[in-house]
PQR file with spaces between the fields and no chain letter, atoms N, CA, C, O and H, PARSE charges and radii, in Angstrom:
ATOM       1  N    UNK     1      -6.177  -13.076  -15.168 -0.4000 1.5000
ATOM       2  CA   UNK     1      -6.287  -13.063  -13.733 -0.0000 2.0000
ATOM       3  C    UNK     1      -5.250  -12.093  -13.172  0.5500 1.7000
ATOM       4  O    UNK     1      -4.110  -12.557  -13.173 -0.5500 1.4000
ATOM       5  N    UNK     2      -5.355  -11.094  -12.787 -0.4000 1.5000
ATOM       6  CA   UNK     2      -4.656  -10.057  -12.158 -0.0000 2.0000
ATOM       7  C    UNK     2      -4.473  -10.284  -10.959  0.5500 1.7000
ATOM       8  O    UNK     2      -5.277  -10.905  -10.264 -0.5500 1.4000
ATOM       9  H    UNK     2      -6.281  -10.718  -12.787  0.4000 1.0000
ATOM      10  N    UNK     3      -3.134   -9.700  -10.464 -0.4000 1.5000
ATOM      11  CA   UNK     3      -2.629  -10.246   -9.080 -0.0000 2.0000
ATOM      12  C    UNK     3      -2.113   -8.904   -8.332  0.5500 1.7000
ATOM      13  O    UNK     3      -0.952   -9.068   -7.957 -0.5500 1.4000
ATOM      14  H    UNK     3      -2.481   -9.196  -11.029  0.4000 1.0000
ATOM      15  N    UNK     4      -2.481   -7.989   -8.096 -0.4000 1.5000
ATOM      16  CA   UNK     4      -2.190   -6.642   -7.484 -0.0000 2.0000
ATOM      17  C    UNK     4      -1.432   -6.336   -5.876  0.5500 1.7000
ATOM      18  O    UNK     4      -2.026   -6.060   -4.834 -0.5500 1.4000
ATOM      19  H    UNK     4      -3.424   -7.855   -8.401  0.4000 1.0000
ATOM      20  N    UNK     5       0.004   -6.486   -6.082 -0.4000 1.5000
ATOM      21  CA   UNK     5       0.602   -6.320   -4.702 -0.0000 2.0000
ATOM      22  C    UNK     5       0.928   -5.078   -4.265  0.5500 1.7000
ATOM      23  O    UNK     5       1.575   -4.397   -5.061 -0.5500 1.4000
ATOM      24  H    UNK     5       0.486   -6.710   -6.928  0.4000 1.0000
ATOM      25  N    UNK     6       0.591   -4.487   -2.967 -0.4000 1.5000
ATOM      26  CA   UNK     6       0.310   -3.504   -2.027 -0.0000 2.0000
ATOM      27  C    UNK     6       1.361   -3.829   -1.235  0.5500 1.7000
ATOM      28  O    UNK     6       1.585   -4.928   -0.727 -0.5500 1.4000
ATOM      29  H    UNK     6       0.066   -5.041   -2.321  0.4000 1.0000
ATOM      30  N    UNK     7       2.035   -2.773   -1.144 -0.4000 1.5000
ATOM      31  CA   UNK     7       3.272   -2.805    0.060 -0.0000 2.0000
ATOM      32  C    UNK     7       3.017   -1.366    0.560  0.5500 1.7000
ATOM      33  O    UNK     7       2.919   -0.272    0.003 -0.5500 1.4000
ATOM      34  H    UNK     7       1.852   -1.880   -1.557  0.4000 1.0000
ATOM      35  N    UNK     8       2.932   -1.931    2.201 -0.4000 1.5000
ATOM      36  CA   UNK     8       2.514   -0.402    2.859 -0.0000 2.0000
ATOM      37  C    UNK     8       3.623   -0.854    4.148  0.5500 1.7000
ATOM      38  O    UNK     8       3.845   -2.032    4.427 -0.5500 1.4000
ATOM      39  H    UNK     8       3.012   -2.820    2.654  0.4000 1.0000
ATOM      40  N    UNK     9       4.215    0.235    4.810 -0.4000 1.5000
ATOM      41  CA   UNK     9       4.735    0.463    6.168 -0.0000 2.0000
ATOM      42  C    UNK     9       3.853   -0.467    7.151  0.5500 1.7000
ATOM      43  O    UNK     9       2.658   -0.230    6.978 -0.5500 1.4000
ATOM      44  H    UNK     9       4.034    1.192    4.583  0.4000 1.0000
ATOM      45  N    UNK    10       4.040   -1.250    7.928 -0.4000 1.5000
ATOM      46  CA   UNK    10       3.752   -1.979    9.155 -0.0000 2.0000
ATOM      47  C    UNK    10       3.847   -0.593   10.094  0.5500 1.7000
ATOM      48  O    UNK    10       4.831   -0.089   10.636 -0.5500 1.4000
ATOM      49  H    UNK    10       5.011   -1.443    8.069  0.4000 1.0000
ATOM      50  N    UNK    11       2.454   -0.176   10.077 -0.4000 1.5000
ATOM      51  CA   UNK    11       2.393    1.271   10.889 -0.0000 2.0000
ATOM      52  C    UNK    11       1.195    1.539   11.742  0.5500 1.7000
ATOM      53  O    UNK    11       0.994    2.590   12.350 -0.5500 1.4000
ATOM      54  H    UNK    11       1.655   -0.585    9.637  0.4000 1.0000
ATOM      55  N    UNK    12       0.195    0.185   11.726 -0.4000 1.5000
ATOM      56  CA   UNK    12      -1.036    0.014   12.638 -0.0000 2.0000
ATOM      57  C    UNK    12      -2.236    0.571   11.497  0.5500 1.7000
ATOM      58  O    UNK    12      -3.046    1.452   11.786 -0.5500 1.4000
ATOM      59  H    UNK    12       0.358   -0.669   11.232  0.4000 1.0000
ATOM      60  N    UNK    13      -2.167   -0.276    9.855 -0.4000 1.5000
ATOM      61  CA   UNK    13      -3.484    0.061    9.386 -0.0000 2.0000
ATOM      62  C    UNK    13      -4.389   -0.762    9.625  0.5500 1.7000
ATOM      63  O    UNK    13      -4.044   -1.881   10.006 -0.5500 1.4000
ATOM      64  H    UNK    13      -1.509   -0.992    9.621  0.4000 1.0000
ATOM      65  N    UNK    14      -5.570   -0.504    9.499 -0.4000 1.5000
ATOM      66  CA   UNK    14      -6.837   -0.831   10.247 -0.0000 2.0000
ATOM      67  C    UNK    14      -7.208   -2.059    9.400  0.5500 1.7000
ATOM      68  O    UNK    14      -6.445   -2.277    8.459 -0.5500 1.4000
ATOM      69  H    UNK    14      -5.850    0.405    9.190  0.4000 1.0000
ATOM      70  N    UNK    15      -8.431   -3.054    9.594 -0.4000 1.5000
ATOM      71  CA   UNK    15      -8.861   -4.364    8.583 -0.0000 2.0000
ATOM      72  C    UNK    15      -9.730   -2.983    8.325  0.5500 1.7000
ATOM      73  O    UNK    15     -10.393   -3.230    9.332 -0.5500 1.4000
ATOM      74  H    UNK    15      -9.051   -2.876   10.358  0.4000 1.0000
ATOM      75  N    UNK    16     -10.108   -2.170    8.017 -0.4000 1.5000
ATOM      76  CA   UNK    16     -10.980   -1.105    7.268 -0.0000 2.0000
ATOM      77  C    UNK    16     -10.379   -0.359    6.388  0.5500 1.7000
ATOM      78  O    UNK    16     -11.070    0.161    5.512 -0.5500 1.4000
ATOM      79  H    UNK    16      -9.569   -1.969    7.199  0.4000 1.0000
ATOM      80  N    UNK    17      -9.160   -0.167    6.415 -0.4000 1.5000
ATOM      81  CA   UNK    17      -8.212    0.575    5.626 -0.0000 2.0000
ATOM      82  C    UNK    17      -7.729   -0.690    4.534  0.5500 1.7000
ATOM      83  O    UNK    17      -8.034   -0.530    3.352 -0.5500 1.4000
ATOM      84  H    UNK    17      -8.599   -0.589    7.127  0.4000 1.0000
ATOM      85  N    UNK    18      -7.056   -1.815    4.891 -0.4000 1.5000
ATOM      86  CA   UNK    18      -6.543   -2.772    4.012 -0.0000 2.0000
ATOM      87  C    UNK    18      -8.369   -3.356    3.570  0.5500 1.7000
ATOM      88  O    UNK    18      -8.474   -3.985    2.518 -0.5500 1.4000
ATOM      89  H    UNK    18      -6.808   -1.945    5.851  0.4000 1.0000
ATOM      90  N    UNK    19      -9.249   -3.186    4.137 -0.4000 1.5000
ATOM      91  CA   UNK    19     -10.508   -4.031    2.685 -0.0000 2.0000
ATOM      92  C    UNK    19     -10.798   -2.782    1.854  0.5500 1.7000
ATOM      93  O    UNK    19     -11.007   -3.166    0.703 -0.5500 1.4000
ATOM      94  H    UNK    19      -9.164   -2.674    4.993  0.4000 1.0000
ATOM      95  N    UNK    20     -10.925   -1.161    1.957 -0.4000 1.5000
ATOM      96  CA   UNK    20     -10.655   -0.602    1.164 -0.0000 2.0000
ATOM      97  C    UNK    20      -9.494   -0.214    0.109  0.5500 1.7000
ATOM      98  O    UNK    20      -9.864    0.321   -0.936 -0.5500 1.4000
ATOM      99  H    UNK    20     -10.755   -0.849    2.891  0.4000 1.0000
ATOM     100  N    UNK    21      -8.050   -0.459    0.320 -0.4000 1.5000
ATOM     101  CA   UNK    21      -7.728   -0.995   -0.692 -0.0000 2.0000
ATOM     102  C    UNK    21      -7.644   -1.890   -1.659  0.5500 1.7000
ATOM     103  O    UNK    21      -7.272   -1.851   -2.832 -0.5500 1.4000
ATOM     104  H    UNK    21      -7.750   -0.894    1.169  0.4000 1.0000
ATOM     105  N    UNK    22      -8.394   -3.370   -0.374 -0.4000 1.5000
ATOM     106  CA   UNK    22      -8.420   -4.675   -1.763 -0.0000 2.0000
ATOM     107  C    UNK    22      -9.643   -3.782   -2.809  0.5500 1.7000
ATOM     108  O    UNK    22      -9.683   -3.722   -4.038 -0.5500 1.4000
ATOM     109  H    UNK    22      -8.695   -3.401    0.579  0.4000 1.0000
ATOM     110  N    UNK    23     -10.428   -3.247   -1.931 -0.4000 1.5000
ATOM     111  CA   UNK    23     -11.552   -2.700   -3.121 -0.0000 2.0000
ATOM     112  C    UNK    23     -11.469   -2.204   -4.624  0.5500 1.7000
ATOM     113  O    UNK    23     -11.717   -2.445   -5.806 -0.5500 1.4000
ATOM     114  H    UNK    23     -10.396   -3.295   -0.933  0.4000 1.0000
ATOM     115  N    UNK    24     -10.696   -0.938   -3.271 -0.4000 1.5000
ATOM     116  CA   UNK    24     -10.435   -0.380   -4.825 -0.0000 2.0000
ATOM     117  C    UNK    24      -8.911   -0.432   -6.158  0.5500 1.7000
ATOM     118  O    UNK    24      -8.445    0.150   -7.137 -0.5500 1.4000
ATOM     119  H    UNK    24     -10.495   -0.743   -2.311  0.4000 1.0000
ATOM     120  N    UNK    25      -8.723   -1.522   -5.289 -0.4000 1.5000
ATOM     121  CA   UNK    25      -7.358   -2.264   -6.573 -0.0000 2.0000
ATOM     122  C    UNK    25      -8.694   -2.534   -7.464  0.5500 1.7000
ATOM     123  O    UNK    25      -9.116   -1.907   -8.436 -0.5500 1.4000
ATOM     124  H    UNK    25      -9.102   -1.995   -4.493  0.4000 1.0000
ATOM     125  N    UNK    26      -9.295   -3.861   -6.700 -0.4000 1.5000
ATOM     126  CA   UNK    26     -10.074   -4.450   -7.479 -0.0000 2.0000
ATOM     127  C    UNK    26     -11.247   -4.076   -8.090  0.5500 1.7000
ATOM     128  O    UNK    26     -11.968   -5.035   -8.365 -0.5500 1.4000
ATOM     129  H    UNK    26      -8.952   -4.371   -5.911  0.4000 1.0000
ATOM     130  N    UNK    27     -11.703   -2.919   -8.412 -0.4000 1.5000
ATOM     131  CA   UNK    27     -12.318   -1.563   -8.880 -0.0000 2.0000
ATOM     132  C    UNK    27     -11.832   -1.562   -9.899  0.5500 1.7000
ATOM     133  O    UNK    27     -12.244   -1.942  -10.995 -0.5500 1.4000
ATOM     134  H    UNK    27     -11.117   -2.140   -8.189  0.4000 1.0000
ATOM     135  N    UNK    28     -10.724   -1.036   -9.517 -0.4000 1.5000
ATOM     136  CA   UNK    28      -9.429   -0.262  -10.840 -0.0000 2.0000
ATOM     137  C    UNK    28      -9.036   -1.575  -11.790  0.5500 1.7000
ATOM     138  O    UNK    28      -8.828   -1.284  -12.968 -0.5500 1.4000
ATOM     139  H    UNK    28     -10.389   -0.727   -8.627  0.4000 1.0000
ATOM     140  N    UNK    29      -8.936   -2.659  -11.514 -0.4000 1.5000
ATOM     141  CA   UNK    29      -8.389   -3.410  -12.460 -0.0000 2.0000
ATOM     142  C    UNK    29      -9.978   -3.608  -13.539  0.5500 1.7000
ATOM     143  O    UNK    29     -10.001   -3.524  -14.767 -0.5500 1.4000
ATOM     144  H    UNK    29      -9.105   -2.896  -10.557  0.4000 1.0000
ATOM     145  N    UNK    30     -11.096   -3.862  -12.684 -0.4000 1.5000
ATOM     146  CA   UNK    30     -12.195   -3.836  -13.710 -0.0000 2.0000
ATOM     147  C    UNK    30     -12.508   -2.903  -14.160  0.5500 1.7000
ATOM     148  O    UNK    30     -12.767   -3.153  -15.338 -0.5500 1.4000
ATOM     149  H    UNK    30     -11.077   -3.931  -11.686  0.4000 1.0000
ATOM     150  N    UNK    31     -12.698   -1.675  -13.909 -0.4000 1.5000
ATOM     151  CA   UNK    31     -12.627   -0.334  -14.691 -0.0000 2.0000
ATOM     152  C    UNK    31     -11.974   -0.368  -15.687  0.5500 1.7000
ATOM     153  O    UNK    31     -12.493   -0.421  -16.802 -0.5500 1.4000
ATOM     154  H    UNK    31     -12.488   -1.472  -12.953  0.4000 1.0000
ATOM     155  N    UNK    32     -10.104   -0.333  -15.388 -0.4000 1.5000
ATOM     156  CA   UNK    32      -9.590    0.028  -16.881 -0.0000 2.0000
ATOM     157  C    UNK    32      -9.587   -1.135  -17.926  0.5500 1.7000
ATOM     158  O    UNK    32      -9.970   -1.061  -19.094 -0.5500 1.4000
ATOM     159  H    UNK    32      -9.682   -0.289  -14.482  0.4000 1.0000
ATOM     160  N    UNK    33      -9.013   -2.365  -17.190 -0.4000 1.5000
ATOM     161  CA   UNK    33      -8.822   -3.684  -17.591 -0.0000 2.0000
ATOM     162  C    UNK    33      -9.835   -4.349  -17.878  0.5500 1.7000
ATOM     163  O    UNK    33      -9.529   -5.079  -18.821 -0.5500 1.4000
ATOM     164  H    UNK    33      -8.702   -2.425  -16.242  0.4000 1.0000
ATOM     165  N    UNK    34     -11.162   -4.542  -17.505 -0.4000 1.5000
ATOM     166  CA   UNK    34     -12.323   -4.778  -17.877 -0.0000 2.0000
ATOM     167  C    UNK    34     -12.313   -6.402  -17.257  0.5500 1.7000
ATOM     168  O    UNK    34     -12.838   -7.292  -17.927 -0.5500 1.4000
ATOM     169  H    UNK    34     -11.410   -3.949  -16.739  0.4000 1.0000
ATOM     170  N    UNK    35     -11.682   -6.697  -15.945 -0.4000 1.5000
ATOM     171  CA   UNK    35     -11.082   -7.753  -15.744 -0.0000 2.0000
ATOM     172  C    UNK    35     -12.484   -8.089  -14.766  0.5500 1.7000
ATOM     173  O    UNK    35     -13.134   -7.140  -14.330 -0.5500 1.4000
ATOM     174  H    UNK    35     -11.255   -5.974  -15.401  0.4000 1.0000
ATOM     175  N    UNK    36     -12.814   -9.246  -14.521 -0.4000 1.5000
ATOM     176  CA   UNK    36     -13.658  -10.027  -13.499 -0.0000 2.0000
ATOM     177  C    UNK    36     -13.480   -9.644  -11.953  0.5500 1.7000
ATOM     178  O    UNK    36     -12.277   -9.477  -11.756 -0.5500 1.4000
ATOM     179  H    UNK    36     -12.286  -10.017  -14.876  0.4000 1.0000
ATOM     180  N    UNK    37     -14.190   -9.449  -10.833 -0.4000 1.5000
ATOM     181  CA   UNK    37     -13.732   -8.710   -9.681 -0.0000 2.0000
ATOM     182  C    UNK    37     -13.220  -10.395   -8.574  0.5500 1.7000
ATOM     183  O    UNK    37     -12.547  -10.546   -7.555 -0.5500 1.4000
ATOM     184  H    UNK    37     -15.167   -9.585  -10.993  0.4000 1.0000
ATOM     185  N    UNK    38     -14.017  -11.387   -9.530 -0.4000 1.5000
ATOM     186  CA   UNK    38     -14.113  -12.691   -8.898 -0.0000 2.0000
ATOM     187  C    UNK    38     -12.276  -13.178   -9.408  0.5500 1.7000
ATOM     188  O    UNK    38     -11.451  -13.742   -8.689 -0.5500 1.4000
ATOM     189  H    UNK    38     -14.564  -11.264  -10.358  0.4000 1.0000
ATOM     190  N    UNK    39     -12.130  -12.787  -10.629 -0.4000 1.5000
ATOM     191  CA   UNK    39     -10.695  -12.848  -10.807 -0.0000 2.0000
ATOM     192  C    UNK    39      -9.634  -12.551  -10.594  0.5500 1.7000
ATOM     193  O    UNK    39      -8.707  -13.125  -11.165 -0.5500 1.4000
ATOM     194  H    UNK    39     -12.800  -12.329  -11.212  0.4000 1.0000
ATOM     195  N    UNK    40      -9.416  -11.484   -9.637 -0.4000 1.5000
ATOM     196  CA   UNK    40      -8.911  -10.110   -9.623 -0.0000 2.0000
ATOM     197  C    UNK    40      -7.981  -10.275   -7.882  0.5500 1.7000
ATOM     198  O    UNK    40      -8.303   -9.410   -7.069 -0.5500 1.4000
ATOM     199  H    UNK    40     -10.169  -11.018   -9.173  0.4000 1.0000
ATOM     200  N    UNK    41      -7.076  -11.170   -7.476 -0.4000 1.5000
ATOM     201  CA   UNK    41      -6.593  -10.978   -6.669 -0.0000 2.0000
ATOM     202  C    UNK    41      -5.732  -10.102   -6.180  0.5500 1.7000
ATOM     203  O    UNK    41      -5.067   -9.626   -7.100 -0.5500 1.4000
ATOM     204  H    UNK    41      -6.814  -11.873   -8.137  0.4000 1.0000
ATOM     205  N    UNK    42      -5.290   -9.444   -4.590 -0.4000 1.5000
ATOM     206  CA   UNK    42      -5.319   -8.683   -4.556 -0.0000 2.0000
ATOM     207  C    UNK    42      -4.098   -8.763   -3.025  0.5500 1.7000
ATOM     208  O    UNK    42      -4.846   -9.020   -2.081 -0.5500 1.4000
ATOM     209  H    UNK    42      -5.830   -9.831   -3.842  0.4000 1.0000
ATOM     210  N    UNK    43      -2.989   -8.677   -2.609 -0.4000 1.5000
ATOM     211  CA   UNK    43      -2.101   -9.072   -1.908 -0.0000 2.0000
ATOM     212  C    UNK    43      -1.528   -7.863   -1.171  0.5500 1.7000
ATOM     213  O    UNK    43      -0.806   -7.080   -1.789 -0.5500 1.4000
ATOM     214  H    UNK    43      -2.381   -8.469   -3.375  0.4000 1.0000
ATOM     215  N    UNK    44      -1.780   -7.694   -0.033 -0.4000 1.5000
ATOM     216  CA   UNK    44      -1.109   -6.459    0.682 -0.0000 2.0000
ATOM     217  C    UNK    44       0.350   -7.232    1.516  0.5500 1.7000
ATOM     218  O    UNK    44       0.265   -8.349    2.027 -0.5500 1.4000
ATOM     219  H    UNK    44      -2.367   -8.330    0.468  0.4000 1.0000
ATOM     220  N    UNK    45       1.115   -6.741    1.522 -0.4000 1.5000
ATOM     221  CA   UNK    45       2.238   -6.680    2.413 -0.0000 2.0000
ATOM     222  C    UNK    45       3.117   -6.126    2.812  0.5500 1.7000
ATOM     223  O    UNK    45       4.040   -5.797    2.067 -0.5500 1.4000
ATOM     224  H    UNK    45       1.185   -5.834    1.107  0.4000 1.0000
ATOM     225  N    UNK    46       3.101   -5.777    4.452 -0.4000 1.5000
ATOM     226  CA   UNK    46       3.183   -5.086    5.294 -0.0000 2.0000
ATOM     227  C    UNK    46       4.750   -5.350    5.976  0.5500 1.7000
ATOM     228  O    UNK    46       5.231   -6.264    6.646 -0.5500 1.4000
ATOM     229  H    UNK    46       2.351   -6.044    5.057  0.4000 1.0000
ATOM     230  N    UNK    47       5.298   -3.992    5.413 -0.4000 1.5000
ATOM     231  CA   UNK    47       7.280   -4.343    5.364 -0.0000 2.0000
ATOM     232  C    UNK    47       7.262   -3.404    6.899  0.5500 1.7000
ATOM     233  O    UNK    47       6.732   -2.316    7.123 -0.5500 1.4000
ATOM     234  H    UNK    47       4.908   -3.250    4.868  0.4000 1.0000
ATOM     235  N    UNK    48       7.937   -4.164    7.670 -0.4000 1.5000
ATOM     236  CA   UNK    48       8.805   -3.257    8.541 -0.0000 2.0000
ATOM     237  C    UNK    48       9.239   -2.080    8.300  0.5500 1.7000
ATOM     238  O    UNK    48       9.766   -1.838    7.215 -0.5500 1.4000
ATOM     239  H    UNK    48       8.368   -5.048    7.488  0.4000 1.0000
ATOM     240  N    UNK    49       9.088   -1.032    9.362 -0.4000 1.5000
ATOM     241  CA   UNK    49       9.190    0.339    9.134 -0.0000 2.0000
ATOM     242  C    UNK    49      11.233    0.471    8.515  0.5500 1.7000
ATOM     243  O    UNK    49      11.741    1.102    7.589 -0.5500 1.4000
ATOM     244  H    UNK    49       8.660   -1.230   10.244  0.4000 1.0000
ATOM     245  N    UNK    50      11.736   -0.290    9.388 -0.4000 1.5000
ATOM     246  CA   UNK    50      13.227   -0.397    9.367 -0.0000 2.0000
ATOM     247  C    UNK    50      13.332   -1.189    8.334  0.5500 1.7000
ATOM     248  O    UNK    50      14.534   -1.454    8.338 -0.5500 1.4000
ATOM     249  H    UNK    50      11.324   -0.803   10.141  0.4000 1.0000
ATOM     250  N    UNK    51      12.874   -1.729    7.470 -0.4000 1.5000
ATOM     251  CA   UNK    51      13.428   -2.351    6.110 -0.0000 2.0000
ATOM     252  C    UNK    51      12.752   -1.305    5.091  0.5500 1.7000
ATOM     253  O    UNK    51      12.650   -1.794    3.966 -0.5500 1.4000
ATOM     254  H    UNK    51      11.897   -1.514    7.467  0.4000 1.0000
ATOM     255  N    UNK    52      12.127    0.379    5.228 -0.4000 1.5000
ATOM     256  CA   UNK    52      11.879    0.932    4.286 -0.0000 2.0000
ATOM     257  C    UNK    52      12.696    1.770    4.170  0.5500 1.7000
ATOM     258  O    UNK    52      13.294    2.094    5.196 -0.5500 1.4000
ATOM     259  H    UNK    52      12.210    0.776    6.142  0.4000 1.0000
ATOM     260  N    UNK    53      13.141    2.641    2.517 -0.4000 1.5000
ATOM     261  CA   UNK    53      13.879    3.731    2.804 -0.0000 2.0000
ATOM     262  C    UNK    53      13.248    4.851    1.339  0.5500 1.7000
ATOM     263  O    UNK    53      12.687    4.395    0.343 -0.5500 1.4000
ATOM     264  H    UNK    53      12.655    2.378    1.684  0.4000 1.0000
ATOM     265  N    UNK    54      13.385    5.557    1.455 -0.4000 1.5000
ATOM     266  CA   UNK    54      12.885    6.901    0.483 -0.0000 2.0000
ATOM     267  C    UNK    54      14.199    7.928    0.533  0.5500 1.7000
ATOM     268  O    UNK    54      14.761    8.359    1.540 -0.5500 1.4000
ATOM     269  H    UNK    54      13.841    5.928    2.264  0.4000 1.0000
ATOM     270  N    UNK    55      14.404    8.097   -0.378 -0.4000 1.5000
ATOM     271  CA   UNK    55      15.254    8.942   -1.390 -0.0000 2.0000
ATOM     272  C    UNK    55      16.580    8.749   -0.289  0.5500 1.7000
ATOM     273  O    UNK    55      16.816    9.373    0.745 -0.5500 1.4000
ATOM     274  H    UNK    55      13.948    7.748   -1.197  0.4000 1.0000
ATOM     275  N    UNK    56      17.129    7.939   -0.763 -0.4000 1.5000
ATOM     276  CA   UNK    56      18.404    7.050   -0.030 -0.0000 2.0000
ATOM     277  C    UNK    56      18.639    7.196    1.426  0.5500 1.7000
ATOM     278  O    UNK    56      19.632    7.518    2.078 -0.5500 1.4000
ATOM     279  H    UNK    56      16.938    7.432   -1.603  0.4000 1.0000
ATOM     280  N    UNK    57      17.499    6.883    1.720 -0.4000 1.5000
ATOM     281  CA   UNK    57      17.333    7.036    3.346 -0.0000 2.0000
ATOM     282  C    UNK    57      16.224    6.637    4.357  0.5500 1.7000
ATOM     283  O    UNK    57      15.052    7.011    4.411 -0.5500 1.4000
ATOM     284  H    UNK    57      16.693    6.621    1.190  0.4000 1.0000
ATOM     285  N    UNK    58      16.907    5.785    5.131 -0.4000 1.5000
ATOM     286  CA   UNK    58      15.867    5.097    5.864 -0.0000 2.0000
ATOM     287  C    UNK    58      14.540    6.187    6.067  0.5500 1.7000
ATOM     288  O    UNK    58      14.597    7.381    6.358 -0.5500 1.4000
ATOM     289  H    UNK    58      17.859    5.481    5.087  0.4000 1.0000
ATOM     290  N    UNK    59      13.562    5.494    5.856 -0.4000 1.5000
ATOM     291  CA   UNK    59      12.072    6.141    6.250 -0.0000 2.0000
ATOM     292  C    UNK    59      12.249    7.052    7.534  0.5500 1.7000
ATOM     293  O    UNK    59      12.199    8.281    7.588 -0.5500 1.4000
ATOM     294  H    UNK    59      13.516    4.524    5.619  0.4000 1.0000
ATOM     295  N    UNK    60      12.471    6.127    8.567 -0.4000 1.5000
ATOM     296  CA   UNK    60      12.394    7.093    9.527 -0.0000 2.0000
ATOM     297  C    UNK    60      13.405    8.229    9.767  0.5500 1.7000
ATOM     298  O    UNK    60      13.034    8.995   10.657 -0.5500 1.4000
ATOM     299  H    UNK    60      12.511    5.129    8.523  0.4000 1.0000
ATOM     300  N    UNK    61      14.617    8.543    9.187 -0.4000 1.5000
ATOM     301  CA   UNK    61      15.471    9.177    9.237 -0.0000 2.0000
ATOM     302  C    UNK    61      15.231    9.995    8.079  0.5500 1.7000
ATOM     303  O    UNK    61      16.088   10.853    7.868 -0.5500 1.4000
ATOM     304  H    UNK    61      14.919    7.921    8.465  0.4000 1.0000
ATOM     305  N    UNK    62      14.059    9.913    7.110 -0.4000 1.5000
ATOM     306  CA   UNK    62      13.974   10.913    5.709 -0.0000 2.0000
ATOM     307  C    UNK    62      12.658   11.525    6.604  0.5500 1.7000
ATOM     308  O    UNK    62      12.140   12.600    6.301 -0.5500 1.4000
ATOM     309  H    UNK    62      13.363    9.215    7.281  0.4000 1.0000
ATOM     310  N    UNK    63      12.328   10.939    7.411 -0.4000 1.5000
ATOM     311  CA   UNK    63      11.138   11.956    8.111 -0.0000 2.0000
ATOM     312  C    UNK    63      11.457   12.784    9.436  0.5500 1.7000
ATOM     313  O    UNK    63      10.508   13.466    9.825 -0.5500 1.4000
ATOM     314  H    UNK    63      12.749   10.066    7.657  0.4000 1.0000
ATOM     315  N    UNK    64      12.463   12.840   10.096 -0.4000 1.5000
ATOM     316  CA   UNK    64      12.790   13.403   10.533 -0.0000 2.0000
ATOM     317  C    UNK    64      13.687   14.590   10.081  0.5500 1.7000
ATOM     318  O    UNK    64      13.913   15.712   10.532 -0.5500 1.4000
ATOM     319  H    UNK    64      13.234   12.287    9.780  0.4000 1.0000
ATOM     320  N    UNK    65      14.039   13.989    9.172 -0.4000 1.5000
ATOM     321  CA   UNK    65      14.513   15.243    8.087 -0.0000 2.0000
ATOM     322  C    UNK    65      13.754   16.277    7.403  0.5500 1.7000
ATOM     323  O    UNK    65      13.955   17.427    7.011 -0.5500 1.4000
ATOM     324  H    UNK    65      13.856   13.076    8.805  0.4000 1.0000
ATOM     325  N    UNK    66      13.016   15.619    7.407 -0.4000 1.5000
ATOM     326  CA   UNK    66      11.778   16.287    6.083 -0.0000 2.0000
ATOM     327  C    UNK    66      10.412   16.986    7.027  0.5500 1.7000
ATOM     328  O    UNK    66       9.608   17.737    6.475 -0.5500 1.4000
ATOM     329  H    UNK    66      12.853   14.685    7.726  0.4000 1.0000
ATOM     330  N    UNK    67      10.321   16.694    8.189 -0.4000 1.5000
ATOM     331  CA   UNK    67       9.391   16.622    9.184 -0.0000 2.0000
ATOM     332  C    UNK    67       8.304   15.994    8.673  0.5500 1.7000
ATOM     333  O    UNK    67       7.230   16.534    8.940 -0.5500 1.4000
ATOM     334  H    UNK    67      10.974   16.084    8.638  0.4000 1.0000
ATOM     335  N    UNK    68       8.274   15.062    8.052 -0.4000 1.5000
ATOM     336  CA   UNK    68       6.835   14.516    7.410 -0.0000 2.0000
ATOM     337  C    UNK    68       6.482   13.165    8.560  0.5500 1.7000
ATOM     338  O    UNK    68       7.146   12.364    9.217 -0.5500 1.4000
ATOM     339  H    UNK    68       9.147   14.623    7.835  0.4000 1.0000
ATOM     340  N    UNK    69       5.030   13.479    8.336 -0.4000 1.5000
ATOM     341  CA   UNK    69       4.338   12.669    9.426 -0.0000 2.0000
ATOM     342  C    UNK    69       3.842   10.983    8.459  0.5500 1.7000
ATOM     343  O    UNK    69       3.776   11.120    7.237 -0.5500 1.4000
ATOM     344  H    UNK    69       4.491   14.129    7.801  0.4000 1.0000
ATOM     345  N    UNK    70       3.614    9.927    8.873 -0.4000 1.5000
ATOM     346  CA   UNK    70       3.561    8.617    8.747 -0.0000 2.0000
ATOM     347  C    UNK    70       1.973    8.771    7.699  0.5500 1.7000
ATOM     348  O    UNK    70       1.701    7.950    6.822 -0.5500 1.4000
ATOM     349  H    UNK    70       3.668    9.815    9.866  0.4000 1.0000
ATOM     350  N    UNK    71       1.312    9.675    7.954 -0.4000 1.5000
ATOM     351  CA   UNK    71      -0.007    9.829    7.050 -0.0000 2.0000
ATOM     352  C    UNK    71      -0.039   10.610    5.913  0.5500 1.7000
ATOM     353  O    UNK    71      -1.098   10.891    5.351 -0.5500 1.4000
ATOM     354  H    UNK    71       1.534   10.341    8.666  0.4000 1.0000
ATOM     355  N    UNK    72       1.036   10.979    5.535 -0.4000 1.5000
ATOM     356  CA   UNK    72       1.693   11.530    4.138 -0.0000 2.0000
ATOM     357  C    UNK    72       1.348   13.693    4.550  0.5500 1.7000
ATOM     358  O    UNK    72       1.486   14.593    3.721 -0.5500 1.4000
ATOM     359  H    UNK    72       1.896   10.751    5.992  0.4000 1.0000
ATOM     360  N    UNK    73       0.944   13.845    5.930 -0.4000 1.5000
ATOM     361  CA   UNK    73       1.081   15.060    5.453 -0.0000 2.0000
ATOM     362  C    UNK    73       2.142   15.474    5.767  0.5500 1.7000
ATOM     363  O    UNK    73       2.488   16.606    5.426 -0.5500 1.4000
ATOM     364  H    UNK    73       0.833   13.114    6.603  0.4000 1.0000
């Protein structure tokens, strides 16, 4: 029974965006793993922008640095 946790930025994703990832976790675990899709749970959770940080630095302060936008371009 596979248990697949998703941690994304609390940044306004859509219930269309989080059921396409339960999808395709639960895709990927029966693809490689050959695992049951009925078995296959699947857990997103959604961290505060201010409790994230990337390359020793708060998120929002590594993107203002970096000029990178919240949608990875």
């Amino acid at each position: 029974m596979p248990i697949v946790t998703i941690q994304i930025t609390r940044e306004g994703t859509t219930p269309e965006q989080k059921a396409a990832l339960i999808k395709g976790a639960t895709d990927l675990m029966s693809e490689v793993l050959n695992k049951p899709p009925a078995l296959t749970f699947v857990v997103i959770q959604e961290v505060e922008l201010a409790d994230w940080g990337v390359a020793g630095l708060p998120v929002e302060e590594f993107r203002r640095q970096t000029g990178s936008e919240p949608n990875g371009d």
